[in-house]
C-alpha positions in Angstrom: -7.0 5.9 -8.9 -7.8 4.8 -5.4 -6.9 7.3 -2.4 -4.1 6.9 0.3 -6.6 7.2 2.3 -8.5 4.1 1.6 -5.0 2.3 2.3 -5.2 0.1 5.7 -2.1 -0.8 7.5 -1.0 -3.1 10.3 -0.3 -1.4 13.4 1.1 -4.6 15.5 -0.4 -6.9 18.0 -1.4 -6.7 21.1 1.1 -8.5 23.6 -2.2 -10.4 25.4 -3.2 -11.4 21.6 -2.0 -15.1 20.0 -2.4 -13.0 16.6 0.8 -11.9 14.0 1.0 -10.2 11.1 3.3 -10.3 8.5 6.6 -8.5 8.5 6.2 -6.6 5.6 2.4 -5.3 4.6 2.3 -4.4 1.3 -0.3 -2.5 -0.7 -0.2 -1.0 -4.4 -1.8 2.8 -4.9 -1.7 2.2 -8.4 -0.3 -0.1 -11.2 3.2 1.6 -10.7 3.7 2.5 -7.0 3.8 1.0 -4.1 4.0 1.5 -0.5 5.6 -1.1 1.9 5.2 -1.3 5.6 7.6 -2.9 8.1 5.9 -4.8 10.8 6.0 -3.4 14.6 6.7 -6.6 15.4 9.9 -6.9 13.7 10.9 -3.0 15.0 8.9 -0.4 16.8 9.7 2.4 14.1 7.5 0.7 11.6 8.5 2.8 8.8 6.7 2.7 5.2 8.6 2.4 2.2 8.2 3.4 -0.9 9.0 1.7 -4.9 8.0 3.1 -7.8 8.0 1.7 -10.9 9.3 3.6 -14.6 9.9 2.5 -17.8 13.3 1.9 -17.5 13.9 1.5 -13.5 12.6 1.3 -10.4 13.4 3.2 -7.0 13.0 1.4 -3.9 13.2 4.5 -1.5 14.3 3.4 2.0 15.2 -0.1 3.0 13.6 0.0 6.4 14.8 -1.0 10.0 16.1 -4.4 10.4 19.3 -5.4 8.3 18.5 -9.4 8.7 16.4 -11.0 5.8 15.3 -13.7 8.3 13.1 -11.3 10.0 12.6 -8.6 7.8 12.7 -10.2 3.7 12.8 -7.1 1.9 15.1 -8.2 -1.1 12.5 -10.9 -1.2 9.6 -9.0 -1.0 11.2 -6.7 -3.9 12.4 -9.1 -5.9 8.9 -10.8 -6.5 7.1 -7.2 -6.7 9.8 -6.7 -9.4 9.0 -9.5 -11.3 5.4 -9.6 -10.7 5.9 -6.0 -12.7 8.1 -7.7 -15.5 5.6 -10.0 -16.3 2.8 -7.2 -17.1 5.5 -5.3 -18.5 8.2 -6.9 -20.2 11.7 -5.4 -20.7 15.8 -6.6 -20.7 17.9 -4.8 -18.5 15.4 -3.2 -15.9 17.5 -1.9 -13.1 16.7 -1.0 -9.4 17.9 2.1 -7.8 18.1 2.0 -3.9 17.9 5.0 -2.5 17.4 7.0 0.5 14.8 9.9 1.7 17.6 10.3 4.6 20.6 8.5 6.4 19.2 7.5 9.8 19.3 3.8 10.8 15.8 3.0 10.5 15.7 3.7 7.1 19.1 1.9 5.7 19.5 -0.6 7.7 18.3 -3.5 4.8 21.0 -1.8 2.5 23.3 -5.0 2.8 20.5 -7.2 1.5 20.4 -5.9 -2.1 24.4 -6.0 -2.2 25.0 -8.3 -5.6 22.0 -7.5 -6.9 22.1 -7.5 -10.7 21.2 -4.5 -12.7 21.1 -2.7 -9.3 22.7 1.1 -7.4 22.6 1.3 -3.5 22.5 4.9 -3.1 25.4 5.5 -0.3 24.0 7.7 2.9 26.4 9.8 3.3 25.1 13.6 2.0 28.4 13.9 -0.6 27.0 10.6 -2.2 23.6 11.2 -2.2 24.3 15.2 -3.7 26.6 13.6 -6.4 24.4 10.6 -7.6 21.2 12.6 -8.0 23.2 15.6 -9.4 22.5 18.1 -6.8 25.5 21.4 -7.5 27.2 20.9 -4.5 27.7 24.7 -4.4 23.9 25.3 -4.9 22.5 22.9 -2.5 20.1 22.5 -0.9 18.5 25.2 -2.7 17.8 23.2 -5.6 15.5 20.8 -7.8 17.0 18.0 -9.9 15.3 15.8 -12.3 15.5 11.9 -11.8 14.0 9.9 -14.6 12.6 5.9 -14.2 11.7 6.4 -17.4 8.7 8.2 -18.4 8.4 9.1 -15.2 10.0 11.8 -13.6 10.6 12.6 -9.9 11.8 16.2 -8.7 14.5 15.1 -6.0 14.7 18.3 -3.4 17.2 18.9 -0.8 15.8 18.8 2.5 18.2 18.9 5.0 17.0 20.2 8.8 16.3 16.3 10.1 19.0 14.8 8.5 22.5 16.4 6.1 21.5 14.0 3.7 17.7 14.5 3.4 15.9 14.8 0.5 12.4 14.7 -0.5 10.6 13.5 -3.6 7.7 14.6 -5.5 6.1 12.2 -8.3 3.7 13.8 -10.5 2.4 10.0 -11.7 0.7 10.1 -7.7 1.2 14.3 -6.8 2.9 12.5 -4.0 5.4 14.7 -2.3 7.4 11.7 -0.2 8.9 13.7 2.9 10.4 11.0 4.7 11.2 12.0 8.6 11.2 15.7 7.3 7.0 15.7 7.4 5.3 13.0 9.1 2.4 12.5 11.5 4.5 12.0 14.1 7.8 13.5 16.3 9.5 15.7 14.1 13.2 15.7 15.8 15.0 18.4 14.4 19.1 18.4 14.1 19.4 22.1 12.8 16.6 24.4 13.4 17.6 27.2 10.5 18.0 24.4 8.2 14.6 22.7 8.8 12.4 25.9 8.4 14.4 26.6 5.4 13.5 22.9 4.3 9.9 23.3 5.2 10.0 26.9 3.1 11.4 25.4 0.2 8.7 22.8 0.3 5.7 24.9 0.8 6.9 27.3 -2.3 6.8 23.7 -4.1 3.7 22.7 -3.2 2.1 26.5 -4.1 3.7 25.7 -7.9 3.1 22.3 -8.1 0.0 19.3 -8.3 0.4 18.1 -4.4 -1.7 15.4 -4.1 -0.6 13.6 -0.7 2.5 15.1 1.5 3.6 11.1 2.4 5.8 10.5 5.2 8.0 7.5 6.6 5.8 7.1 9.8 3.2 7.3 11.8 3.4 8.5 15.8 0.3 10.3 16.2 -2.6 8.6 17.3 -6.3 10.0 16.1 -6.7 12.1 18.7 -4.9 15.4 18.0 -2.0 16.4 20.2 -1.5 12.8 21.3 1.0 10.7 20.1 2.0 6.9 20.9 4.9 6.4 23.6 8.5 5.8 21.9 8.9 2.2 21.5 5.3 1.0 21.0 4.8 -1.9 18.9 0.9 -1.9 18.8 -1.2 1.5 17.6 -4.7 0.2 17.2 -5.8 3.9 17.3 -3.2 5.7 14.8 -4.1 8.2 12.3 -4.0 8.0 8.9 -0.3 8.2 7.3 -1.9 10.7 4.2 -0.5 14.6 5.3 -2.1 17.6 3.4 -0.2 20.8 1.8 -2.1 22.8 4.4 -0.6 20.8 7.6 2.6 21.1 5.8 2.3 24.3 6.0 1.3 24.2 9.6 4.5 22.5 10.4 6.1 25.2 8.6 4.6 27.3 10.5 5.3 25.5 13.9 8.8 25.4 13.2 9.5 29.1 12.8 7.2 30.2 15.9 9.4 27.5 18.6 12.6 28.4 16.5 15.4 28.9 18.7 13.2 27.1 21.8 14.6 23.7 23.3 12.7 20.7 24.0 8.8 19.5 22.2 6.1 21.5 21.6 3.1 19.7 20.4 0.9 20.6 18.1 -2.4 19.0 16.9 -0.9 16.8 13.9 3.1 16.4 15.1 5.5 17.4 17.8 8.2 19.3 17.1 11.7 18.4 19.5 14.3 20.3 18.9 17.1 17.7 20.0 18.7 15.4 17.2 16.9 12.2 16.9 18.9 10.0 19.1 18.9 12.3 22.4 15.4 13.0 22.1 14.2 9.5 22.1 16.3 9.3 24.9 15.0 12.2 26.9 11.4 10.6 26.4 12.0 7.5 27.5 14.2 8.0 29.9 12.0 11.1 31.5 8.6 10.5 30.4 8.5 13.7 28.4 5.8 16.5 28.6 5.9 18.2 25.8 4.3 21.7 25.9 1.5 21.9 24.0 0.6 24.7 21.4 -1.1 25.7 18.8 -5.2 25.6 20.6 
């Protein structure tokens, strides 16, 4: 099985350079998984997206940025990985589940383009619909582990909310991936409830002490390789960004960042993320409109 970390992805184009890439790089990890990239040159977030293939069904976990198929052709893009996996594997009635590792617009915003779709379930964004279709007990959530089968291949969906009400984070033990959307990422960690998120981040790190972690796999990356610095909000070219691949231990460290700037406004950066403790929208705000400093910690 090849590593993550052999993976190579667009990071946009230069504005002085007559080059383009692709709006969607794609890139299998194995014969059932496989992670997509939206261009930076279609939106700025860039986020990676995640399908993975079982017996039965496939998840397509996040639809990305951009809502119109012109620019961004995800239903196309699926629909051909789909059938590309049909032919090597052939089946009748192989559904699609679209589904979400959180609500926020970067990450549902091609929703609309798998409406129709035969055989398929767009996973609403709101928390009540995402707790009900996975089978979270509303009265024991988040604190809670639920099965969700593709056939022969079974994910452990785990309530993580702290960036998001509705977010959730998947492990796979096909990959030992443990997919953490905007929850862990090598990036700006914006946090909407601080209680919430270190309670996310505990849950997570018990996880990962009880379970194969392979890879902690999140939706972006911010960070560039230098540690502590990060790419200004809005870039659309990162020539120099570090890998996407987190490990249990920086997990951990994140943990442990949380709970030491709990209760602290602003960022405080760290060597592999920032932490900002403003919801998502007012902190990209603040740094753009301000130019930012965020403190740094952690040396």
């Amino acid at each position: 099985m090849a590593s993550p970390l052999d993976l190579r992805w667009n990071h946009g184009v230069s504005r002085w350079s007559s080059a383009s890439e692709p709006p969607l790089q794609v890139q299998a990890y194995d014969e059932r998984t496989v992670i997509l990239r939206q261009s930076k040159s279609t939106n700025y977030e860039a986020p990676f997206i995640y399908l993975l293939f079982g017996a039965d069904r496939a998840l397509l976990l996040d639809t990305g940025a951009t809502a119109d198929p012109a620019v961004f052709p995800l239903r196309e893009t699926v629909d051909s990985l789909v059938a590309d996996w049909l032919r090597r594997h052939p089946r009748d009635g192989y559904h699609l589940v679209v589904a979400h590792t959180h609500g926020h617009g970067d990450h549902v915003a091609a929703d609309a383009q798998f409406a129709g779709r035969p055989d398929t379930v767009v996973v609403a964004k709101e928390p009540e619909a995402v707790r009900a279709f996975f089978g979270f007990d509303d009265a024991r959530w988040p604190d809670q582990e639920v099965p969700f089968d593709l056939g022969g291949r079974v994910l452990r969906a785990i309530g993580a909310p702290g960036h998001h009400a509705a977010g959730v984070v998947f492990h796979d033990p096909a990959t030992g991936f443990l997919l953490t959307g905007d929850t862990v990422y090598p990036g700006r960690i914006y946090v909407a409830d601080f209680a919430e998120l270190v309670a996310t981040l505990n849950r997570l790190v018990a996880f990962c002490a009880a379970h194969e972690v392979t890879w902690v796999m999140g939706c972006h990356v911010e960070m560039t390789d230098r540690p502590y610095r990060d790419y200004p909000i809005g870039s659309t070219y990162q020539p120099h960004e570090r890998a996407l691949p987190m490990t249990v231990a920086q997990l951990t460290a994140l943990r442990d960042a949380a709970v030491r700037v709990e209760g602290r406004r602003g960022a405080h950066r760290f060597a592999d993320f920032i932490v900002f403790s403003e919801p998502a929208g007012l902190a990209k705000i603040l740094f753009q409109a301000r130019g930012f400093r965020a403190r740094v910690l952690g040396r």
